[in-house]
N, C-alpha and C positions, 0 to 999 in steps of 0.2 A: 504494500500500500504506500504510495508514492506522492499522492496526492494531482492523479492525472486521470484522464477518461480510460486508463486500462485497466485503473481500479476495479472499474464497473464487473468488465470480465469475471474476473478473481469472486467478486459478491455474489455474482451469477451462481459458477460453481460451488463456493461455501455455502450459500443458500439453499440450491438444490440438493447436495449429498447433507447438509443438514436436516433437512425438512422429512428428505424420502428415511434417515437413521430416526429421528422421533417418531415419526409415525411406525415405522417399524419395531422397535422399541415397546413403542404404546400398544400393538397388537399382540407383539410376543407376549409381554407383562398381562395382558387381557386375558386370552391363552391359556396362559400356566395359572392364572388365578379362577378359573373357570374348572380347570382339571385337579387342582388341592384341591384331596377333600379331607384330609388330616386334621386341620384346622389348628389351633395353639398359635406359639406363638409365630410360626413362622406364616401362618394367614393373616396375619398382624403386620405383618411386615408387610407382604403380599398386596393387601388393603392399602397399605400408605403408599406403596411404591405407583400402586393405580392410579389414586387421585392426586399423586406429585407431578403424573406425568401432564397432567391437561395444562399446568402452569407454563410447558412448554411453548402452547398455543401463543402466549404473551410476549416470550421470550425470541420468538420469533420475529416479530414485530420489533419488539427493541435493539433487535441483532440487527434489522436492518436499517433502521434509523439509526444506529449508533455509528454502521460502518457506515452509510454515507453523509456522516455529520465529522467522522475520520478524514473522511476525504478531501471533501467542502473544507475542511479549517487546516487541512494540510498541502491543501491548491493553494492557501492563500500564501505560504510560503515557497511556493514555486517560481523563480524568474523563467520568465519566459516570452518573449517578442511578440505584441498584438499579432503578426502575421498568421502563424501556427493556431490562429481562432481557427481557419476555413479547416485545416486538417484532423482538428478537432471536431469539428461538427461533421464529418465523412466517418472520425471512428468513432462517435456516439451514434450513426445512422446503424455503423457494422453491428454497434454493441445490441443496438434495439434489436435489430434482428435474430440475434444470437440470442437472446435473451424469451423472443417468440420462441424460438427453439426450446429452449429448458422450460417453457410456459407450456407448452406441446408436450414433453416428456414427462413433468410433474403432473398434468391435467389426467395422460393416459394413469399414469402409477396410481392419483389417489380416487379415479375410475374403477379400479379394480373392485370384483364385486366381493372377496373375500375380506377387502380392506374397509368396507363400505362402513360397518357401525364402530372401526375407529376411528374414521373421517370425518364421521360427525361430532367427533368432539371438539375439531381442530377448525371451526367457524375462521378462525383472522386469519390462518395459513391459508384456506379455499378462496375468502377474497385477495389473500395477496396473489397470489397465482393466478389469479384472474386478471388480475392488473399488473403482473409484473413489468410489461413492457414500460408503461405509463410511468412506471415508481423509475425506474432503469433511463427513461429518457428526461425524466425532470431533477434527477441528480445528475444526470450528465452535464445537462445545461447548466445547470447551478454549478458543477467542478469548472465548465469552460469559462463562464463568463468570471467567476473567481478569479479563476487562473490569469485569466488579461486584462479585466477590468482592475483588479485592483493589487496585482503584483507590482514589483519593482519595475521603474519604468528600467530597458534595456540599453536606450539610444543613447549615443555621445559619451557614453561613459569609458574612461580609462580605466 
């Protein structure tokens, strides 16, 4: 994290092997608590471990605000020449699209119909995925316009 539009990339991927490990997680743990029937303490355990996990749901959301709030506030120390605006707005275009893609791969994953009653517990993950691209190109533009609006100017300088 560098504080440039390739960040974006990087959030893409940590968000998506994030999201598809919690919900995965969140079924296993479902699962094993469904098949103990022993019960004591270790369905006690079993029990918290359940309802620890839906906190994920939040923590999702925070992950991704948090890393493009990383970005955003470490664009702002980036030098770099108004010029490299236009090449920046061609790879926040690349990133939108790439990021349609992981929006497409995480869509089909929490589609599964096995995965289906631990999806529902996961409400902010299914809207961010719905709108990732959206979140993806208004942090882009927020890194770009950081980055040259209000960097060091570059010109004349020894």
């Amino acid at each position: 994290m560098r504080g440039s539009v390739l960040d974006l990339v990087i959030m893409c991927v940590m968000l998506m092997s994030g999201i598809i490990a919690v919900i995965l997680s969140a079924h296993i743990l479902g699962a094993f608590d469904t098949a103990w029937t022993w019960g004591g303490e270790a369905q006690t355990i079993i029990d918290a471990g359940t309802s620890a996990m839906t906190i994920f749901d939040y923590m999702i959301i925070f992950y991704i605000i948090g890393l493009g709030a990383f970005s955003i506030v470490s664009a702002y120390f980036v030098k770099s020449h108004p010029v490299f605006f236009v090449f920046s707005i061609i790879l926040i275009g690349i990133t939108v699209m790439f990021s349609a893609q992981v929006t497409n791969v995480l869509w089909e994953f929490l589609n599964v119909s096995t995965l289906s009653t631990t999806v529902n517990d996961f409400p902010l993950v299914v809207t961010l995925v719905q709108n990732l691209p959206l979140v993806i190109m208004l942090i882009g533009i927020t890194i770009a316009i950081v980055t040259y609006a209000f960097g060091d100017d570059m010109g004349g300088r020894v």
